[in-house]
C-alpha positions in Angstrom: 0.0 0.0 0.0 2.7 2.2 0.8 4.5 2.0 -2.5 1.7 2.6 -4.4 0.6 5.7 -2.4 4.0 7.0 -2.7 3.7 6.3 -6.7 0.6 8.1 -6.8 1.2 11.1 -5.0 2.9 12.9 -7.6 0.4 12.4 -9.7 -2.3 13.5 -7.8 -0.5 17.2 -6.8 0.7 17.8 -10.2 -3.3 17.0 -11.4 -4.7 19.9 -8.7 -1.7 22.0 -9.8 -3.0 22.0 -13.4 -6.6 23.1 -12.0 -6.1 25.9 -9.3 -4.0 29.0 -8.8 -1.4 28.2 -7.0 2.3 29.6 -6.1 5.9 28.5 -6.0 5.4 26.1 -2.9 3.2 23.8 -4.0 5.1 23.9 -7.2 8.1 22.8 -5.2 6.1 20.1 -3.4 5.2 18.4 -6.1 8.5 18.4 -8.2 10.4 17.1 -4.8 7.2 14.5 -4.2 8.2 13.1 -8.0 11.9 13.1 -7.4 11.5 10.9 -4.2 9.3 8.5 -6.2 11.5 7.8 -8.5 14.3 7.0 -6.1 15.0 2.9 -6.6 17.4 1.6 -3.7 16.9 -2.3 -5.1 16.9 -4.3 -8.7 19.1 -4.8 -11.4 19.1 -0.8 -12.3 19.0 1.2 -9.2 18.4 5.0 -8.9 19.5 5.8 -5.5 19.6 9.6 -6.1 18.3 12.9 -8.4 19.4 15.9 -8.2 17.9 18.8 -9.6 18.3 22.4 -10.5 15.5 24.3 -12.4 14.4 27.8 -13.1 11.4 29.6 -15.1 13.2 33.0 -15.7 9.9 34.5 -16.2 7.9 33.2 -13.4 10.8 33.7 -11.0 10.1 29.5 -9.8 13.2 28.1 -8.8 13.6 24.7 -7.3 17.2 22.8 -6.3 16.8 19.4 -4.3 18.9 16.4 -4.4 17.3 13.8 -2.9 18.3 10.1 -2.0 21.3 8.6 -0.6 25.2 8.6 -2.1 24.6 5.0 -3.2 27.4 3.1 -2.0 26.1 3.6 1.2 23.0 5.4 2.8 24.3 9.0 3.6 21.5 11.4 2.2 22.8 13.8 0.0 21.6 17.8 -0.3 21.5 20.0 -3.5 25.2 20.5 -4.0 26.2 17.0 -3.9 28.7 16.5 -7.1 28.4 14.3 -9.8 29.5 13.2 -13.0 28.3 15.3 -16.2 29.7 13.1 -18.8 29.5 14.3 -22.3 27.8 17.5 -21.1 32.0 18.3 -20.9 31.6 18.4 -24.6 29.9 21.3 -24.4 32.4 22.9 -22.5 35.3 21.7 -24.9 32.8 23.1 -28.2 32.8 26.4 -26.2 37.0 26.8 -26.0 37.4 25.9 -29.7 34.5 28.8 -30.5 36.7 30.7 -28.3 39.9 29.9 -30.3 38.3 30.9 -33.1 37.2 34.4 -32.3 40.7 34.6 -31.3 41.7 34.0 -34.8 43.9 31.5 -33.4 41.7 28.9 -36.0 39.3 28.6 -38.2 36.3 25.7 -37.8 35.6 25.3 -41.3 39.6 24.4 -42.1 40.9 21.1 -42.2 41.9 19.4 -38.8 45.7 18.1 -41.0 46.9 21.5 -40.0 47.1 20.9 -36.4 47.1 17.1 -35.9 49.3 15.9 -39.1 52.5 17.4 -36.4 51.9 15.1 -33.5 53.0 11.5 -34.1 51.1 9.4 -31.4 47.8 10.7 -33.6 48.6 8.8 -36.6 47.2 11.1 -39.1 47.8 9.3 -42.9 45.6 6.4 -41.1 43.1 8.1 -38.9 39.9 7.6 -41.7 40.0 4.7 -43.9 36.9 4.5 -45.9 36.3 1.3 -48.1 40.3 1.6 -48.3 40.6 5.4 -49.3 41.9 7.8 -47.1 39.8 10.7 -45.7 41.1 12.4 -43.3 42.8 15.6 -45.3 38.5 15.9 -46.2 37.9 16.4 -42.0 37.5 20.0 -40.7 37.0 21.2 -37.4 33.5 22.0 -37.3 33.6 17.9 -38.4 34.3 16.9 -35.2 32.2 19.6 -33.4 28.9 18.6 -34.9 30.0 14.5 -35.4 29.8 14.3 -39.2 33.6 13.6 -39.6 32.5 9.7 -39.6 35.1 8.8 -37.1 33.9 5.7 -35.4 33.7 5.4 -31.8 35.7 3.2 -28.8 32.4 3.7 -26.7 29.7 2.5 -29.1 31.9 0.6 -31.9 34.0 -1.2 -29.7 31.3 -1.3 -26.7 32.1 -5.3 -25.8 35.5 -5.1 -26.1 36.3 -2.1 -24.3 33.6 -2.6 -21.7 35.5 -6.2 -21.2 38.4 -4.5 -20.9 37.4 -2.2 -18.2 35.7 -4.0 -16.1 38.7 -6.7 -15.8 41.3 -4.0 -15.1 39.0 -1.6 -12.8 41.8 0.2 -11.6 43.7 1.4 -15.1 44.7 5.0 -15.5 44.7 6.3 -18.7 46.3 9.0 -20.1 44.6 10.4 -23.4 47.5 8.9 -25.4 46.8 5.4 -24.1 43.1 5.9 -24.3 43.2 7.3 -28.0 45.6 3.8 -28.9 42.8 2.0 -28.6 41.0 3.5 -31.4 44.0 2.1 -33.9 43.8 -1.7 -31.6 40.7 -1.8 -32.7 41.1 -0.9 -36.5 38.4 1.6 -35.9 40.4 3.9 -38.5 39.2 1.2 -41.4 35.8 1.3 -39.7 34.1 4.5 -40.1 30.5 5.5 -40.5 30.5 7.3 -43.3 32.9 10.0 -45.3 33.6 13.4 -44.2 30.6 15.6 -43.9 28.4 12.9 -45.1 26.8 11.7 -42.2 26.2 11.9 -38.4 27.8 9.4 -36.2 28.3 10.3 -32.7 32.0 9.7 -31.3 34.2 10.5 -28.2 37.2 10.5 -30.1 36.0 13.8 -32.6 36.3 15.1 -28.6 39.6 13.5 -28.0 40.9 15.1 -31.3 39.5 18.5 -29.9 41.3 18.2 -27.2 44.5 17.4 -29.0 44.0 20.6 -31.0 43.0 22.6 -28.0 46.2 21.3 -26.3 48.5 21.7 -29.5 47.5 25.7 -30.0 47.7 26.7 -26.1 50.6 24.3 -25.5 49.0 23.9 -21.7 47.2 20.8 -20.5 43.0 20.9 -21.4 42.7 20.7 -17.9 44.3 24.1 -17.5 42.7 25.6 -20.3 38.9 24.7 -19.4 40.1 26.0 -15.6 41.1 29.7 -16.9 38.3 30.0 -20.0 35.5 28.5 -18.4 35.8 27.6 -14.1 37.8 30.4 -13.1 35.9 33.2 -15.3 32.4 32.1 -13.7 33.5 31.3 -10.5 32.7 27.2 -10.6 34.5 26.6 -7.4 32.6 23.0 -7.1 33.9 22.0 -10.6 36.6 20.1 -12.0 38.7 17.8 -14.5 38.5 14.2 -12.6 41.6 12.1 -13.0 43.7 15.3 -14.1 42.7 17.9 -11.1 43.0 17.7 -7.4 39.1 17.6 -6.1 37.8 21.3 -6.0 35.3 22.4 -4.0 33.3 20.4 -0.8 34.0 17.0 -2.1 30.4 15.7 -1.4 30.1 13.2 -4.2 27.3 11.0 -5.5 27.5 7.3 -7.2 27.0 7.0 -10.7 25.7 3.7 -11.8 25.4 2.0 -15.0 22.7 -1.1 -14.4 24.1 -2.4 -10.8 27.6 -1.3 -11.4 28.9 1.2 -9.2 31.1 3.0 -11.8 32.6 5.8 -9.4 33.2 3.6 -7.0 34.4 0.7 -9.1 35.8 2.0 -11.9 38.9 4.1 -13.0 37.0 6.7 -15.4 40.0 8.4 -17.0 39.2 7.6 -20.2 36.2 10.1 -20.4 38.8 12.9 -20.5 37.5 15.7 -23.1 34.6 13.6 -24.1 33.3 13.4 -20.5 35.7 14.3 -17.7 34.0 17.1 -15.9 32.6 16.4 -12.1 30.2 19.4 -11.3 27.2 20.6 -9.8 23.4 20.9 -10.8 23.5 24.2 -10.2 27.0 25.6 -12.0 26.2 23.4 -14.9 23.2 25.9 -15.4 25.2 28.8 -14.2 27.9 27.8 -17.1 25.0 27.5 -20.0 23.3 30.9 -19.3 26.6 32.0 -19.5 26.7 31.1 -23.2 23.6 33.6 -23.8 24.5 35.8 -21.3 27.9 36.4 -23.7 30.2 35.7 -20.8 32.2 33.3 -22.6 31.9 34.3 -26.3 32.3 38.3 -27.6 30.4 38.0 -30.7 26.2 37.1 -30.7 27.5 35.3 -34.3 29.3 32.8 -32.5 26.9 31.4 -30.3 24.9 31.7 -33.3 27.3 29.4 -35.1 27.1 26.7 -31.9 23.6 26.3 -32.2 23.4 26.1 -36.7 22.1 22.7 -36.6 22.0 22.6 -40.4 24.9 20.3 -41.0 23.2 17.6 -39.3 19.4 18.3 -40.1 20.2 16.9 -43.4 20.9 13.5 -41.8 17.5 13.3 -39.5 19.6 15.0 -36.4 19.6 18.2 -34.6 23.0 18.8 -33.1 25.3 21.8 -33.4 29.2 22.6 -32.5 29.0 20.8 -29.5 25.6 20.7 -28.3 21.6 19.4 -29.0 18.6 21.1 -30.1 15.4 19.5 -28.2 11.7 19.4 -27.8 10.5 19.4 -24.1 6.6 19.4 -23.2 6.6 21.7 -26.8 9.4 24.0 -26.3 12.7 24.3 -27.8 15.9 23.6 -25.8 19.8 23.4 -26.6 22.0 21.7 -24.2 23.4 18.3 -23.7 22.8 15.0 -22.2 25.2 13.0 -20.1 25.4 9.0 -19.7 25.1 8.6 -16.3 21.9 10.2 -15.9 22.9 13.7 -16.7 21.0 16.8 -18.7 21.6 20.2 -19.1 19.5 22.5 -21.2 18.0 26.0 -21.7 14.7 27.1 -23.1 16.2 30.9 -24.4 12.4 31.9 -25.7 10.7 30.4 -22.7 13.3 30.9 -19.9 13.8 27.9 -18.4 17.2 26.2 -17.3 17.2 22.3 -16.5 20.2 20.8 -14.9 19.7 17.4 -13.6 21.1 13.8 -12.6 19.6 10.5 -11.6 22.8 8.8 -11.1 21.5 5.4 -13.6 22.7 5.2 -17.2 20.3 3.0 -17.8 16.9 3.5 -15.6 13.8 1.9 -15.6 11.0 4.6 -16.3 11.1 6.2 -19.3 13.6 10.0 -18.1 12.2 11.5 -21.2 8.7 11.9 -19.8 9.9 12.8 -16.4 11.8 15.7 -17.6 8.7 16.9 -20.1 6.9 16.4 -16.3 9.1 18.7 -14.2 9.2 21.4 -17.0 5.6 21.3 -17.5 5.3 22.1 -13.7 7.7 24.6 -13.9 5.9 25.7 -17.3 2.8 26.7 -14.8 1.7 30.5 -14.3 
């Protein structure tokens, strides 16, 4: 009986919601009343927290919870628990190449030869084989930005075998070198998806070869460079590069599972590095994408104009920019970017409204689409 009153409650506030006038608090109620009741402690896929950051600019309704336990053990956590964002860190990583650009220090459109063709360990004159044929002179930046550059992927196109490999050597560090090695020891370089420019295929390693760019032009670690251009410019003292920073900020840290492995707590996640290295909060993630339309970061409207141009990948049935997705929640437009472990972060520009959440699963068992067009509909209210 319990469970199913807790399963119903939600429901049944966010129904009297939609039919009275009613303020922020009972708003608040019934957005923390759903985050409990999706909080699974047993089962094969496990959600043992959710933590949440959301704001409707124009009704001035705020809300930032974290609810649940750690997950290795049952401390409950608060708001400003850390966790990790993932590939949201591409976002981040699309932002500093936008801002090499309006530096003049490159140009997106140019061919990535330029600046990878000097360092050996990338193996250049083999990094796209296509049928046999070469391809990698045809790769520009903007190629890797938006995920047309066809370059296949360790993550997805080598899932088995790397995941195998991982899980028996928990401990391994990697260094972006060693991860990026893996990319020839698995031929992926005769394996991609498609030609330059003539297709979308999402890949960490377009991210990795970011990085190696980002790292070859500033000659400074991309650690170093995301800390001066991006955490130290908006004041993200909870935020920073795991595996290649000391711990910043209160150290309060939630699990992040994928199925009933506890990956922070199991597994040596070094490998992420540009692709998906940052450890943040809900709350700077959606301090750091206002910041993009707030012109913090960039000095010309035209470039975050460029980030968002979805037109190289419209053509092949997807809607994602220099670094970062164009979505549809509860019928309103929103760019941002998802993260494996549970992760979103997105902003409505037209409509106001910043999401920035975690459920800790990579994997969960209720559908986190319809949740999210739930919690922004609530939020949504007048």
């Amino acid at each position: 009986m319990k469970r199913v009153i807790l399963k119903t409650l939600p429901f049944v506030l966010f129904t009297f919601l939609c039919h009275s006038q009613t303020g922020s608090a009972l708003k608040t109620i019934t957005i923390d009343s759903l985050m409990r009741a999706h909080i699974v402690h047993r089962g094969k896929k496990p959600v043992h927290n959710f933590l949440l950051y959301l704001k409707n600019e124009k009704t001035s309704f705020e809300i930032h919870r974290g609810v649940g336990t750690v997950g290795r053990n049952n401390t409950a956590i608060d708001a400003d628990y850390q966790y990790n964002v993932a590939s949201i860190t591409k976002t981040m990583v699309a932002a500093v190449v936008l801002q090499l650009f309006e530096e003049q220090k490159l140009d997106v459109k140019e061919p990535i030869k330029k600046y990878l063709e000097p360092i050996d360990f990338i193996r250049y004159h083999e990094l796209h084989i296509y049928k046999g044929k070469p391809y990698q002179d045809k790769i520009t930046i903007a190629m890797l930005l938006n995920h047309t550059s066809g370059i296949s992927d360790v993550f997805v196109d080598a899932e088995t075998r790397f995941n195998l490999s991982v899980l028996l050597h928990p401990k391994r560090m990697y260094t972006p070198q060693r991860f990026y090695k893996r990319y020839f020891r698995y031929n992926l370089n005769k394996k991609p998806a498609n030609t330059p420019g003539k297709g979308y295929h999402y890949s960490d390693i377009n991210y990795m070869l970011l990085g190696f760019i980002i790292e070859h032009i500033t000659k400074k670690p991309l650690q170093e460079v995301l800390r001066e251009r991006i955490l130290e410019p908006l004041n993200m003292t909870n935020t920073y590069f795991e595996h290649y920073e000391e711990v910043h900020g209160h150290g309060k840290r939630i699990d992040a599972f994928m199925n009933s492995i506890n990956i922070t707590k199991r597994i040596n996640t070094s490998y992420e590095w540009a692709g998906g290295g940052i450890v943040s909060t809900t709350k700077e993630m959606a301090l750091f994408i206002k910041a993009l339309w707030e012109m913090t970061l960039f000095k010309n409207e035209g470039t975050l104009e460029m980030m968002l141009d979805i037109t190289a990948t419209a053509k092949h049935d997807r809607q994602y920019g220099l670094g970062i997705f164009k979505w549809n929640f509860d019928n309103k437009t929103f760019y941002g970017h998802g993260g494996f472990y549970g992760s979103i972060l997105a902003y409505a520009p037209e409509h106001g409204i910043i999401i920035s959440a975690n459920i800790g699963q990579a994997f969960p068992s209720f559908s986190a689409n319809e949740l999210l067009n739930t919690v922004i509909n609530i939020a949504s209210e007048k």
